[in-house]
N, C-alpha and C positions, 0 to 999 in steps of 0.2 A: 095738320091743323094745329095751329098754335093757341094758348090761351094767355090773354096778358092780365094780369091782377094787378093792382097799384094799391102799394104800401107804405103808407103815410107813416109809420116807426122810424126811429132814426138808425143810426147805426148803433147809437150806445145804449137806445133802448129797448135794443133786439140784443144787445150783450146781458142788460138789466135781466132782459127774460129769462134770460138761463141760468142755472141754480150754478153756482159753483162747486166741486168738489170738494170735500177736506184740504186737501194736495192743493188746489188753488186758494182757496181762505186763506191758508199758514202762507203758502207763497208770497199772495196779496199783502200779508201784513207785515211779513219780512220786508217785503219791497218797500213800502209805504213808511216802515221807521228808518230804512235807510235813509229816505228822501225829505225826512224832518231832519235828518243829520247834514245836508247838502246847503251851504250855504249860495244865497244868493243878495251882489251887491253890486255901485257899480265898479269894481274893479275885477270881478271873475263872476260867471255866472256858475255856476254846477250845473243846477237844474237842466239850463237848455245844453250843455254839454251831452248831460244824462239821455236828453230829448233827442240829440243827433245819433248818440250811440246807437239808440234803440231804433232810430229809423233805419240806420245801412242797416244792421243787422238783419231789420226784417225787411230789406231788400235781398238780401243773400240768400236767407232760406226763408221765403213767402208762406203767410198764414197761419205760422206757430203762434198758440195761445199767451205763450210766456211774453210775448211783444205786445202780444194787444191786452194783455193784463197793466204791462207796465207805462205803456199810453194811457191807460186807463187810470192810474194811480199818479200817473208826474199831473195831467189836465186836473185831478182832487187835489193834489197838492197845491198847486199853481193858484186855483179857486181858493181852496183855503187860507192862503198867504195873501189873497188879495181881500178878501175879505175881515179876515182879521185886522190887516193895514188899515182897511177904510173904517173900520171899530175904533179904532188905536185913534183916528185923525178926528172922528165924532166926539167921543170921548177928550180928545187936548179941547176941542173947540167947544165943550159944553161945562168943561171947569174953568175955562175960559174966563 
């Protein structure tokens, strides 16, 4: 007998639910000022370089936390730079 439940959470807000340890905080935020350091333009990208690394990797050794921490922090970053930009663009256009 099988039972099937359906779970409307997404992925990253079943990662949300889980508390982080110490070890992953400090991790997390090592990671994270690395990635304010990583330029992105058009003649190199970092970011998505960073993004490709972190995939093989965690095609090699499947499910380690350290990969989906760092998917988790380049997608914050990615959103942050995008939305800062689109601040940056409202702001020329409203001294405008």
């Amino acid at each position: 007998m099988y039972l099937l439940v359906g779970c409307s959470a997404s992925k990253i807000e079943m990662n949300s639910m889980v508390e982080d340890t110490e070890e992953e905080k400090f991790f997390r935020d090592r990671y994270a000022n690395e990635l304010k350091k990583k330029k992105q333009d058009s003649r190199g990208d970092e970011l998505d370089d960073e993004r490709r690394k972190v995939k093989q990797q965690g095609m090699k050794t499947p499910g380690r936390r350290g990969e989906q921490i760092k998917h988790e922090e380049i997608d914050r970053e990615i959103s942050r730079r995008y939305t800062v930009g689109r601040e940056k663009k409202a702001d020329e256009k409203s001294n405008s």
